[in-house]
C-alpha positions in Angstrom: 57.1 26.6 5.8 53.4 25.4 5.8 52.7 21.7 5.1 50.1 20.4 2.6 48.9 17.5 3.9 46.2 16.4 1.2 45.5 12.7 1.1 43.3 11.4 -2.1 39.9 9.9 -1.3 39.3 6.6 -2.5 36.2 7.8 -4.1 37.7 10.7 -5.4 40.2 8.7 -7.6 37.7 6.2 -8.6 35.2 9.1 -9.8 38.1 10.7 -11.4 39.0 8.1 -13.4 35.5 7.7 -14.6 34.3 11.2 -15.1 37.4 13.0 -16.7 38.0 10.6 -19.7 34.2 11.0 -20.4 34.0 14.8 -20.3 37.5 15.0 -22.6 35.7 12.2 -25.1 32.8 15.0 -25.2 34.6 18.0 -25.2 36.9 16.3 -27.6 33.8 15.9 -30.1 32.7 19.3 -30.2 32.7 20.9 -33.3 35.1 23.8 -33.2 32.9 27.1 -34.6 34.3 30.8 -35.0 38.0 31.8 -33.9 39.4 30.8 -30.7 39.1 32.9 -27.8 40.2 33.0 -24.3 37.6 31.7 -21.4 37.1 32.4 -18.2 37.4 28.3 -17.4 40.2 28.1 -19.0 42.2 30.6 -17.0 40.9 29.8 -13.5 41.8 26.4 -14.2 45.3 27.6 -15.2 45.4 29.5 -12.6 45.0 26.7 -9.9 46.7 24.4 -11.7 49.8 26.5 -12.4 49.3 29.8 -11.2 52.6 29.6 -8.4 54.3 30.0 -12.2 52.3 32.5 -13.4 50.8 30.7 -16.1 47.7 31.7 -16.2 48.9 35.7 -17.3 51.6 33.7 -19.8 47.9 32.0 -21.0 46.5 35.3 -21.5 49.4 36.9 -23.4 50.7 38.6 -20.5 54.2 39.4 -19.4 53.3 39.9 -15.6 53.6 36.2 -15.0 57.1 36.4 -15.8 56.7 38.1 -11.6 55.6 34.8 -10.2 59.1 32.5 -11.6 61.2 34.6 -9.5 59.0 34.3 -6.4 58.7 30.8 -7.0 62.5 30.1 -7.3 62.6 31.7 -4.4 60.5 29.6 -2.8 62.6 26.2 -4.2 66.2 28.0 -3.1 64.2 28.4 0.8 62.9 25.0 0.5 66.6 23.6 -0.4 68.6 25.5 2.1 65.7 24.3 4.3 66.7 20.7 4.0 70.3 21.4 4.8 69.7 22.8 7.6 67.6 20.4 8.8 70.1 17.4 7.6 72.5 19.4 10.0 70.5 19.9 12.6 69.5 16.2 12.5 73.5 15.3 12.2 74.0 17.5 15.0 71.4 17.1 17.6 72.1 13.3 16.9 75.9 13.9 18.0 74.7 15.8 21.1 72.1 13.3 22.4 74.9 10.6 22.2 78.0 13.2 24.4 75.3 13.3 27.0 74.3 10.0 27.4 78.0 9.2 27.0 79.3 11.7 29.2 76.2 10.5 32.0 77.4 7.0 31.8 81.2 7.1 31.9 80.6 9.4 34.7 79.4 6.9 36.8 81.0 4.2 35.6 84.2 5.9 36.4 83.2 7.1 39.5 82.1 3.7 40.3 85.9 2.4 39.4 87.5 5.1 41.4 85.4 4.3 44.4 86.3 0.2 44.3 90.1 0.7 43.5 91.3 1.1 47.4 89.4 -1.9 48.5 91.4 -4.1 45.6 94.5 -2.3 46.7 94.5 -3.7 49.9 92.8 -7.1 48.6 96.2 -7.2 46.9 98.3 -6.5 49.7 96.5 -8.9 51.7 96.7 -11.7 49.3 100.1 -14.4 49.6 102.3 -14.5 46.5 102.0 -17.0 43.9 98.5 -17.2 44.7 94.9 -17.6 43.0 94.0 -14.8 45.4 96.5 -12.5 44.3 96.4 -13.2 40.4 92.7 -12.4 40.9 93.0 -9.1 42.2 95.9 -7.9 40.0 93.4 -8.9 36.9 90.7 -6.4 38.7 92.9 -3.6 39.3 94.3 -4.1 35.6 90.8 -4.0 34.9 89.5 -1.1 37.0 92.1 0.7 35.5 91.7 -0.1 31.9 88.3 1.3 32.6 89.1 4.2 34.0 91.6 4.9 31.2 89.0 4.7 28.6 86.3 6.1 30.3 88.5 9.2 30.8 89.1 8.9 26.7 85.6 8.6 26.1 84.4 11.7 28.2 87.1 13.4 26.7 86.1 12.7 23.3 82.1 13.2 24.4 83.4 16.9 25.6 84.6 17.9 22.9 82.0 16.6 20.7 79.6 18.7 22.7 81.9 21.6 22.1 81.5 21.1 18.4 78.2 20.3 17.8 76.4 23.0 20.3 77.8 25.2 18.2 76.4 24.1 14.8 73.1 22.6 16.2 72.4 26.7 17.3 73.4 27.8 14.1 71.6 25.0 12.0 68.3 25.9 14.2 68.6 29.4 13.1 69.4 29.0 9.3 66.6 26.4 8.9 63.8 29.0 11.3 65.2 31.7 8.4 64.6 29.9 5.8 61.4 28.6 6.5 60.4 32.1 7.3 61.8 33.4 3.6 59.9 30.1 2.1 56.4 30.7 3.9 56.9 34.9 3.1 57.4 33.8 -0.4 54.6 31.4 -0.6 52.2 33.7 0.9 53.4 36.5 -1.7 52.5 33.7 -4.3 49.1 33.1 -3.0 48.5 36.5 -2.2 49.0 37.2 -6.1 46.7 34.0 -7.2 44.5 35.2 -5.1 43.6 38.5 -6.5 44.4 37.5 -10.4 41.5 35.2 -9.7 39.5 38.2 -8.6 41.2 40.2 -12.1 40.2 37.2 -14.0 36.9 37.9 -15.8 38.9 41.7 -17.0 42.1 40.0 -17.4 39.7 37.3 -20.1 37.5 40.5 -21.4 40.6 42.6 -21.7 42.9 39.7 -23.4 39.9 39.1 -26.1 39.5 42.4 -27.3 43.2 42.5 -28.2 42.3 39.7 -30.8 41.7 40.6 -34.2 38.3 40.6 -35.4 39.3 37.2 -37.6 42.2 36.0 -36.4 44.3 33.7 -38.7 44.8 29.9 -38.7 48.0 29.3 -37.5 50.6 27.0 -39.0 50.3 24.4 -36.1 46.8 24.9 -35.6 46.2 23.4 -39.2 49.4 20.9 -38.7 47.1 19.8 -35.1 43.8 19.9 -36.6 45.3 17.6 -39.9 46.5 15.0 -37.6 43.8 15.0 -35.3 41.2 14.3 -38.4 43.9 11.8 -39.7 44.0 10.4 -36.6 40.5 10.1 -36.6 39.5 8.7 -40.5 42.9 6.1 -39.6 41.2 4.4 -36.6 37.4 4.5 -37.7 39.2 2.6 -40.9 39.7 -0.4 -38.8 36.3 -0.4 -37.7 34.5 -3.7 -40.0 31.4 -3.5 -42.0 29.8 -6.9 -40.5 28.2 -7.9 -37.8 31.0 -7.8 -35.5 31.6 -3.8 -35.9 29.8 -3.2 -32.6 33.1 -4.6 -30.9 35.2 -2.8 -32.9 33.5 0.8 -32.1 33.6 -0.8 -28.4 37.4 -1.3 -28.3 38.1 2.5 -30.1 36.0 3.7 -27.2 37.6 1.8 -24.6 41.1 2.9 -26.3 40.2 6.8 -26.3 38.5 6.6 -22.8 41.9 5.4 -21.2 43.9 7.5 -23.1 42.9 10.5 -21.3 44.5 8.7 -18.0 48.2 10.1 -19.1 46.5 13.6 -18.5 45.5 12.8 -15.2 48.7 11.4 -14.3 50.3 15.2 -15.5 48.2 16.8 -13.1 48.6 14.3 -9.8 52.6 14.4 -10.5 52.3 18.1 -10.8 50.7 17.9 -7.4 53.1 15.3 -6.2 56.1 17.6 -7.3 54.5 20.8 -5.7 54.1 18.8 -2.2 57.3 17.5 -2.3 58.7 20.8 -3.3 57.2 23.8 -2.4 55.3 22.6 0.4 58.0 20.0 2.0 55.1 17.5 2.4 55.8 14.4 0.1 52.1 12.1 -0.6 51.8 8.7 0.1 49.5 7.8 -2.6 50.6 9.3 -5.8 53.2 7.0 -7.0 50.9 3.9 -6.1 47.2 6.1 -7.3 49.6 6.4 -11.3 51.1 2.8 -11.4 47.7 1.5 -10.2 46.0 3.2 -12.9 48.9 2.4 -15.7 48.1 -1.2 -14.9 44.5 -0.8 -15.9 45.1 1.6 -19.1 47.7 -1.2 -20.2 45.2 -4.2 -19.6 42.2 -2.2 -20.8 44.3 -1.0 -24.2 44.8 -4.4 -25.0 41.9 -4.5 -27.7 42.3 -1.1 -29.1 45.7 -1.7 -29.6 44.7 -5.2 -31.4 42.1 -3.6 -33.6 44.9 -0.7 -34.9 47.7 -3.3 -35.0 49.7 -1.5 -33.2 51.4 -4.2 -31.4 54.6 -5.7 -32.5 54.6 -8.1 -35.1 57.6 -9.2 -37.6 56.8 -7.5 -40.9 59.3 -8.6 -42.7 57.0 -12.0 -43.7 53.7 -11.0 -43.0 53.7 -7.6 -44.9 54.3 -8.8 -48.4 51.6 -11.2 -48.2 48.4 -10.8 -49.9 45.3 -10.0 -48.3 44.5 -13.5 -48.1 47.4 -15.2 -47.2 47.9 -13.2 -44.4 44.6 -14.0 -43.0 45.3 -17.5 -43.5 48.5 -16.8 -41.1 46.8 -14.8 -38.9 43.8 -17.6 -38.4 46.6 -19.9 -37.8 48.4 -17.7 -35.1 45.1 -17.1 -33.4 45.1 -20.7 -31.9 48.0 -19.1 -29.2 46.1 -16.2 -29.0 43.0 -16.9 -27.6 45.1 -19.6 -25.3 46.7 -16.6 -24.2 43.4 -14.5 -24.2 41.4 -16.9 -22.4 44.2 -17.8 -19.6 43.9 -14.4 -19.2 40.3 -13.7 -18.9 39.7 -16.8 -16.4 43.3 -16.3 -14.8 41.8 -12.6 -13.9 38.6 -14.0 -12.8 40.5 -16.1 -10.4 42.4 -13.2 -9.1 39.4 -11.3 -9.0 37.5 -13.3 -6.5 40.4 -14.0 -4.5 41.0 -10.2 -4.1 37.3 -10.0 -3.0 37.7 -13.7 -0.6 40.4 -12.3 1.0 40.1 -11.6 5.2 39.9 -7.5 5.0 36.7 -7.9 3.4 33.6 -8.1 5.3 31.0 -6.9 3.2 28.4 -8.8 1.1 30.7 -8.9 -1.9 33.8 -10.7 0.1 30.7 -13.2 1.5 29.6 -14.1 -2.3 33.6 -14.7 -2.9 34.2 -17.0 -0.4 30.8 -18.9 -1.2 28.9 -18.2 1.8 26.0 -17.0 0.2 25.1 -17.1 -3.7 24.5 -14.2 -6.4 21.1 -13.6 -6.0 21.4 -13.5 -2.2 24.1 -11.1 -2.6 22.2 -9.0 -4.9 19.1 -9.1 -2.6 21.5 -8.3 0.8 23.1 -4.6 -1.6 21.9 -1.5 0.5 23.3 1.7 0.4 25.4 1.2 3.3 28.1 -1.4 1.7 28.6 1.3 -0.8 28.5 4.3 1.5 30.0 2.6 5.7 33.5 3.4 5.3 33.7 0.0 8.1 32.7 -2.0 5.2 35.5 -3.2 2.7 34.9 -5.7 -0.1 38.3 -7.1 -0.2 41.8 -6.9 -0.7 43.4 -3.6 0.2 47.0 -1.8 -0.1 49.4 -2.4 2.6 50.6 1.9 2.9 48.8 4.1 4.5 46.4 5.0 1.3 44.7 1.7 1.9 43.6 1.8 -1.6 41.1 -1.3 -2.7 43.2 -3.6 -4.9 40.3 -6.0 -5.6 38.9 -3.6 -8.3 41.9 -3.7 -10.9 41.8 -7.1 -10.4 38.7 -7.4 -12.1 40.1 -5.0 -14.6 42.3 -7.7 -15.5 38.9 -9.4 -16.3 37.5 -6.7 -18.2 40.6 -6.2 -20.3 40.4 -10.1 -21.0 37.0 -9.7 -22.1 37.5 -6.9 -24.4 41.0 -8.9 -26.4 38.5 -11.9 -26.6 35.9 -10.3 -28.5 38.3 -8.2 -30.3 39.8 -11.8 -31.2 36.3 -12.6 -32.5 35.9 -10.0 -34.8 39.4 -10.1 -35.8 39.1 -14.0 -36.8 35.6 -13.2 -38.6 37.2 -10.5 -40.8 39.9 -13.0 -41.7 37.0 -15.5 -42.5 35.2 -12.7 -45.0 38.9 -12.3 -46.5 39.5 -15.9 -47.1 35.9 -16.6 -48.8 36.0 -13.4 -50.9 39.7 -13.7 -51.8 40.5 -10.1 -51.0 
């Protein structure tokens, strides 16, 4: 079975967690005109994405996709049988390396025995009775013999091992070549088929749009979707305030929607991950740690957006029935542990941040500022394009797998996400103010 050994660029997963959620947030703003119709981006990204399951024809209203599943299921029964086999083969190979070394050492050892026994037998006929002598050699004759006895047990045992397991290791070697042929046959079917739908594509589009009516009708879920999306949208931009502090406000709805569009991304590498693991046989080493990584910093970056919409918890059962502004009045009071617990976080982070950057993997200009070798403006005048593009340089703390991702930077995520629940606290504490002083 081919191997997929793909291994994420750093770069690559910084870029893409930049670039994506900006392209959704503009796609996402585009005013929908005319009825929907199929595209040729659309499908071809179907088609890499999920075309082993035929989704790309299922996308295009076609019933030949229903050919890949089978192929594919195929392809997961090969890989399964695969790994049994190979378990066994691992099992048994393991049981025949240990008869041989077992039956090359007893052999000598026993020989060995065999070869000193005459000589004790006539040490013991030489020595007097009742003597040191004499007890002496009986105990190394007892011995000798004791290990000749078990010896003999062991190769005996070691035989038949290797008459067992030669057996099965010849027969687990030839299931798992067979079903790594079937799996590979399979996968190449597969690709063989992706391959030329992505040729058919533009017809398959062309042919799948002409089959639409000329004014296709709103579906029931598209007007459920397109209702909550424009609720969705009038319910958050209601949170936004009139004052002077808006501009954070509009800044935490954008950071909220920007890291939204992580959780897609996150679909797409565990689709990967699961295809590796899977169809391929050829597990990452960077998936699990690329999505908790990012988690971390959607959570910390949330923080204000999920402030501004009050969606956090909170006990209701008080606070609710209290006017307008009474409740500001409680939440100016609970503010003091607030921004205690805002601020530790925003100069804890800081801490953390420059101690991810101090730290003895770094050696570029950045890790230099950190550990106060040089100031700002000497670290700003010593940037050049090579501490962003020498792949010698690193500017701090690093993973400890193989991915070697930079840690340093979601450490100062930690700062940014402090940053943005202090402001938030800001306007939060100024809208309470305008409450109390206008009494609603």
């Amino acid at each position: 079975m081919p191997s997929l050994d793909v291994t994420l660029p750093h770069w690559a997963y910084w870029v893409g967690l930049i670039v994506f959620p900006l392209v959704a947030m503009v796609l996402a703003r585009r005013p929908r005109t005319g009825p929907s119709k199929y595209t040729n981006a659309l499908g071809y990204f179907i088609l890499v994405t999920g075309g082993m399951l035929g989704l790309h024809r299922f996308y295009l209203r076609s019933l030949m996709g229903l050919a890949f599943i089978p192929v594919f299921i195929l392809i997961l029964i090969s890989n399964s049988n695969g790994q049994e086999a190979r378990s066994v083969l691992s099992d048994a190979s393991n049981v025949v390396r240990q008869a041989e070394r077992t039956l090359e050492r007893e052999t000598g050892r026993i020989e060995a025995a065999e070869a000193d026994l005459p000589k004790m037998r006539a040490d013991l006929a030489e020595a007097e009775e009742g003597t040191f002598a004499k007890r002496r050699a009986e105990k190394n004759i007892a011995r000798a013999e004791q290990r000749l006895s078990d010896g003999r047990e062991r190769i005996a045992q070691a035989t038949e091992d290797l008459k067992t397991a030669t057996p099965a290791l010849e027969v687990a070697g030839d299931n798992l070549a067979f079903w790594n042929k079937v799996g590979a046959y399979a996968l190449y079917v597969l690709l063989a088929a992706m391959l030329v739908d992505a040729v058919l594509m533009p017809g398959l589009v062309r042919r799948a749009n002409q089959n639409l009516p000329e004014k296709e009708p709103e579906s029931e879920a598209e007007r459920a979707l397109r209702a909550l999306e424009e609720s969705e949208r009038v319910e958050d931009s209601s949170h936004v305030s009139t004052g002077r502090t808006g501009w954070i406000d509009r800044t935490s709805l954008m950071a909220g929607e920007f890291v939204s569009y992580w959780a897609v991304i996150a679909v797409f590498v565990y689709y990967f991950e699961v295809i590796s693991r899977y169809v391929f046989g050829s597990p990452t080493n960077w998936a699990h740690e690329a999505m908790y990584l990012m988690f971390g910093m959607q959570y910390l970056i949330a923080g204000s957006y999920a402030m501004l919409t009050e969606a956090h918890v909170r006990v209701d059962i008080f606070y609710a029935p209290l006017s307008r502004p009474k409740r500001a009045w409680a939440d100016l009071f609970t503010s003091i542990f607030f921004f205690i617990f805002a601020f530790t976080l925003l100069f804890t982070g800081y801490k953390f941040a420059l101690d991810a950057n101090a730290v003895a993997t770094g050696n570029g200009v950045i890790s230099e500022w950190a550990r106060g070798n040089i100031g700002f403006g000497e670290m700003l005048g010593s940037m050049s394009l090579a501490q962003w593009t020498d792949p010698n340089i690193r500017w701090g703390e690093i993973s400890f797998n193989e991915w070697e991702i930079p840690l340093w930077p979601m450490k100062w995520v930690m700062v940014i996400g402090g940053l943005l629940l202090v402001l938030q606290g800001i306007s939060k504490l100024a809208q309470d103010v305008r409450a109390i002083v206008k009494g609603a």
